[in-house]
N, C-alpha and C positions, 0 to 999 in steps of 0.2 A: 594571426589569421589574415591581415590585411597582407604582411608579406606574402605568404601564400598566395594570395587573389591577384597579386601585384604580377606576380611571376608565372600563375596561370592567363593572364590575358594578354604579355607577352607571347606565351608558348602557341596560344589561339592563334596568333598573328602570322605564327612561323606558320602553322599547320595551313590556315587558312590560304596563305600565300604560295605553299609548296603544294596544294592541289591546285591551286588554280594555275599554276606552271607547269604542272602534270598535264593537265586538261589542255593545253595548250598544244602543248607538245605534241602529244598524243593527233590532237585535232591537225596540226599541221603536218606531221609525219605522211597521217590517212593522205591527202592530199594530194602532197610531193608522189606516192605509189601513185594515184589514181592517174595523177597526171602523166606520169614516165608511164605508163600501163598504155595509156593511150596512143603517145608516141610510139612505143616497140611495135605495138600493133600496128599503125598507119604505115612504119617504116617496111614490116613483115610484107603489107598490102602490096607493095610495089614491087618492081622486076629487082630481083637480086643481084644480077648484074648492071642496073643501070647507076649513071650517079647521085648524089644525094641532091636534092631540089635545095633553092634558095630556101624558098620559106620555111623547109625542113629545118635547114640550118640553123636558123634563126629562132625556130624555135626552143630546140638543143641549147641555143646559146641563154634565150630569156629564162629557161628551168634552172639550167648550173648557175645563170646572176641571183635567181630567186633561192636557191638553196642556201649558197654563199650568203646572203642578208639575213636568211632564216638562222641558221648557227651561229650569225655572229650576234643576231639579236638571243638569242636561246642564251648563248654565254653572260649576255650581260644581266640577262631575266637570273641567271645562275650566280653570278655575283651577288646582285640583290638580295639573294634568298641568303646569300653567306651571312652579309650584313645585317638582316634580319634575328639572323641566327645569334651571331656574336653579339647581340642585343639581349638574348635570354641571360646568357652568361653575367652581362654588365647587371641586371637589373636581381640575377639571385646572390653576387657580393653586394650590393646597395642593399637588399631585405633583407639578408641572412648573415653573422659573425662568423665567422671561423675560427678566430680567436675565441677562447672561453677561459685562458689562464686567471684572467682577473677575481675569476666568478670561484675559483674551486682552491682545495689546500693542498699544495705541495705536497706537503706531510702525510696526505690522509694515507698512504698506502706504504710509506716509507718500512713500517713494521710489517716482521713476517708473517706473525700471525696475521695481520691485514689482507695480507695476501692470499693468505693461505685461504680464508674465509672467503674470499670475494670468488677465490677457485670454487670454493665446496658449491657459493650459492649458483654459480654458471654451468657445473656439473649437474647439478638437482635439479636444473630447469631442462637439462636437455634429456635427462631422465624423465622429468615430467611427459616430455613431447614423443617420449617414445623413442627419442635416438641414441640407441644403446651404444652405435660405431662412438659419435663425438665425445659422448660422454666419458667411454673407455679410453678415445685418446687424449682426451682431458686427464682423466684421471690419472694415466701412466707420465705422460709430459710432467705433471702439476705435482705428481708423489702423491697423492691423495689419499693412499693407500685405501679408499672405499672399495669395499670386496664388493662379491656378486651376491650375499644373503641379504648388503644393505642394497642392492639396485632391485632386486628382484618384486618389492613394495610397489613399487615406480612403475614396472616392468607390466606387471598383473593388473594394477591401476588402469595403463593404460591398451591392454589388451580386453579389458571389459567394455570401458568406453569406446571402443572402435565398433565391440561386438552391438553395444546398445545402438549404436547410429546405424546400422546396418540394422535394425529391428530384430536384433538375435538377444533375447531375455536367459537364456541356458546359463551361459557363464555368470554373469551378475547372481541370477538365483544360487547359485553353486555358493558363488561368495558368501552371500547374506548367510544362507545355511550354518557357512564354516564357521563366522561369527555372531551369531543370533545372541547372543549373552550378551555380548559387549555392544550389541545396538539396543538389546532393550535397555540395559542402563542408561544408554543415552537418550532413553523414549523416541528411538527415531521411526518415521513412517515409512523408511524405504522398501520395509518386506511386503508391506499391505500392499503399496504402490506398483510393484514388480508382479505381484498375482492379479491384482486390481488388470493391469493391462496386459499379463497372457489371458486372462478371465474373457476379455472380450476382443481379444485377438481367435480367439478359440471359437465364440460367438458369432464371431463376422464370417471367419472359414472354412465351420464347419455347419452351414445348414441343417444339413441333412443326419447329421449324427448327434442326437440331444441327451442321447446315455453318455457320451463319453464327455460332452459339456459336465453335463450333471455330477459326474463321479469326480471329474477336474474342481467343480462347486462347493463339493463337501471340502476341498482344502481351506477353503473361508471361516468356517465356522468358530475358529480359533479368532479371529479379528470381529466377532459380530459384538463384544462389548465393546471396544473403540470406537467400531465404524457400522452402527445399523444403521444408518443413513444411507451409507454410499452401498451397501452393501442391497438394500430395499432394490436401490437405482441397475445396480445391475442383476439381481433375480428380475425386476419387470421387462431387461433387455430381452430375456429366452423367450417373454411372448412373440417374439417377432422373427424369430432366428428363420424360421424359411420363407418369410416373405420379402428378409433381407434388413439385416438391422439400417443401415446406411438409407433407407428410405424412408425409417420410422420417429418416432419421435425421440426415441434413446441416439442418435445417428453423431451427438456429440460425442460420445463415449470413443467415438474413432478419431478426433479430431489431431491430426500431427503434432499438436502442443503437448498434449502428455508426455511424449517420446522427448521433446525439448525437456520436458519438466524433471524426465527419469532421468534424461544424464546431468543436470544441477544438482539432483537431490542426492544421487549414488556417492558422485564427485565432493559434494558438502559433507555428507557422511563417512566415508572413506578418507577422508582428509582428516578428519574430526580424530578416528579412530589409529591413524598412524599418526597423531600428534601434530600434524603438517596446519598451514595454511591453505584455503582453497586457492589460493591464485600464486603462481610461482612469484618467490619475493624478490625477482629481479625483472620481469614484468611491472610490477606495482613501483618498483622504484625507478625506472626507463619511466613509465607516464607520467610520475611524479616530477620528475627531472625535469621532462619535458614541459610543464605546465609550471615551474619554475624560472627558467632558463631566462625567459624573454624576461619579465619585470627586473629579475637580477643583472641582464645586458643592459637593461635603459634606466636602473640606477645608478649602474655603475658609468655610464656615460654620461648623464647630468652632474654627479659629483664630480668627474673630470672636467667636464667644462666650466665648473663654479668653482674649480681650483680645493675642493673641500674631499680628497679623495683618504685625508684620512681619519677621514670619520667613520668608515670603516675599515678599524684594524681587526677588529677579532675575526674571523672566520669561521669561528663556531657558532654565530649567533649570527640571522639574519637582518639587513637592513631596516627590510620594510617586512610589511605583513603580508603573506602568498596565501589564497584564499585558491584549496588544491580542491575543495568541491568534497560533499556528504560521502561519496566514495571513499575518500582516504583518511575519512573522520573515525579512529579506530578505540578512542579513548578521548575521556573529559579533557580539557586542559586549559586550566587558569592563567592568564597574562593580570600581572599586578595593572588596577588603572593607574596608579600612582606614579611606579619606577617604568612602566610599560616594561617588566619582564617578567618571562615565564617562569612559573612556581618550578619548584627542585623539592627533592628529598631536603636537601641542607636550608631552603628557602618557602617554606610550604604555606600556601595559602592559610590567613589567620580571618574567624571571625569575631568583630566588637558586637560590643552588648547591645550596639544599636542595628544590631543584622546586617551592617556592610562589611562587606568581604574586602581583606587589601593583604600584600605580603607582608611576609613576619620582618623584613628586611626593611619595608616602608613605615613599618610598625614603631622600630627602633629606630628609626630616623625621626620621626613624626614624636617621640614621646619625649616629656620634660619633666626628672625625676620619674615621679611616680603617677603620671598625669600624662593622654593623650586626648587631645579632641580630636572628631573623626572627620575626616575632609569631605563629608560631603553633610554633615548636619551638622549642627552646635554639640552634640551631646559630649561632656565629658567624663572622661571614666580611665581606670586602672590599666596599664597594659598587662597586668596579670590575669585579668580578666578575658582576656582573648582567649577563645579555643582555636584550635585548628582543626582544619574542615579537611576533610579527606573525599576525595572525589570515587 
């Protein structure tokens, strides 16, 4: 972040400097007319045939000395502003590496199937976005052989979601319809939600017609064991339909954040039910990346300068600890406090009988025979006596 600020108060500098050379210019330009404006005309005043006056002359001559000073000074105002500029440049190699070899594994992509996967997941994102062109010439370049029965998911997804931001509920409802089975296994609320807000899209537009609200009304009746509440809140909406809900006390029921809330909820659900991720997983691993990057450049630059650069050899294990924030907290996960490394299937978090938790690897380093004491109380005890804890 500091780098950023660094090289935003640079950029200030350029802008700030290249309007007020603008403004300059500009101001002096006006002038140099105003002032030639004056002369043609004084000169028009006089006999066309006679000669030009001294002091005419002279004045002709004080304008072209004053122009000549002005561009040559403008030119150097124009240098400056280079200088300035070439300054941004210097100060985003100063904040920013460009180098990144140190930090990533050669290897990781060297396998085809490496490859092949890293295609699928750049393919599925651009499917996600709705860009059928790239994605197709992704997939024809890539081999990827993804037909059009697996994009069409993607496809539909994201022709829904466009329809919901545009306040168009038709297609979404159409969805739900097609899979009502498989959302109510999932107990999900997006059907209630989707009627909940043509309910009173219908209220707010149709004043003046309270039969056809009403016969729209009877489609709730199926939701009034889940939702008698919400459902109370909008039958008291219809007291108000002609004097305008949006003035009444129900007037939240219109509030824009629903329409935010329908396309989370559609999107979380529709993900759920094609087996996907809400958030494309190359999205998630770019931010990840990027909230990495930096600690992993300025350890890796402190172990060079302390001559200690191989203390990290493994590249499958990180240095230090990156704290990516509750966002990308997707599952539990135990670091030994002992060996400081993270549990494995082969290495799985062990609890002693005194309730501290340590690895089954620190376990067996720590035990003597048939005796461990536990490093953080006296107590001693069996290492067979250890469960392991499964998170």
């Amino acid at each position: 972040m500091e780098s950023c600020v660094a090289v935003d108060r640079e950029v200030e500098k350029v802008l700030s400097k290249f309007n007020g050379l603008q403004d300059h210019c500009v101001n002096t330009i006006d002038d140099f007319i105003f002032s030639i404006e004056n002369i043609r005309k004084e000169l028009a005043a006089g006999p066309s045939d006679g000669p030009v006056q001294s002091i005419q002359t002279s004045v002709l001559e004080q304008s072209i000395q004053r122009v000549l000073e002005a561009t040559w000074r403008m030119s150097q105002e124009h240098k400056d502003l280079h200088s300035t500029v070439s300054k941004v440049g210097r100060t985003i190699d100063r904040n920013f590496v460009s180098e990144f070899s140190a930090v990533f594994t050669e290897s990781a992509f060297e396998k085809e199937e490496c490859v092949e996967l890293l295609n699928q997941i750049i393919c599925e994102h651009f499917l996600r976005q709705g860009k059928l062109d790239i994605a197709e010439a992704l997939n024809e370049e890539a081999c990827l052989n993804v037909d059009s029965a697996e994009m069409e998911p993607f496809l539909e997804l994201h022709r829904i979601l466009e329809a919901l931001k545009r306040r168009n509920l038709q297609p979404a409802l159409s969805w739900v319809a097609a899979h009502k089975d498989r959302l109510d296994e999932q107990n999900s609320g997006l059907d209630f939600k989707l009627h909940r807000l043509q309910f009173t899209e219908m209220v707010a537009s149709n004043p003046h017609d309270p039969a056809r609200v009403l016969q729209y009304a009877k489609q709730l009746a199926r939701f009034a064991e889940k939702h008698s509440k919400e459902l109370q809140v909008l039958m008291g909406s219809l007291l108000y339909m002609r004097q305008g809900v949006h003035t009444s006390p129900y007037a939240f029921l219109l509030d824009p954040i629903y329409w935010d809330e329908i396309c989370d909820v559609f999107t979380r659900d529709a993900c759920a039910l094609m087996g996907m991720s809400v958030e494309s997983p190359l999205s998630v691993s770019i931010r990840a990346g990027c909230k990495a990057l930096p600690p992993l450049l300025n350890i890796r630059q402190v172990m060079q300068q302390r001559q200690v650069s191989g203390v990290w050899t493994n590249k499958d294990e990180l240095p230090v600890e990156i704290d990516l924030g509750n966002e990308h907290r997707y599952h539990s996960i135990f670091a030994c406090p002992i060996l400081r490394q993270q549990s494995s299937d082969v290495n799985p978090p062990v609890r002693l009988i005194c309730g501290h938790v340590i690895s089954r690897d620190a376990l067996h380093k720590l035990s003597t025979g048939n005796k461990v004491k536990c490093p953080y109380c006296p107590v001693e005890q069996n290492p067979d006596d250890a469960k392991i804890v499964v998170f």
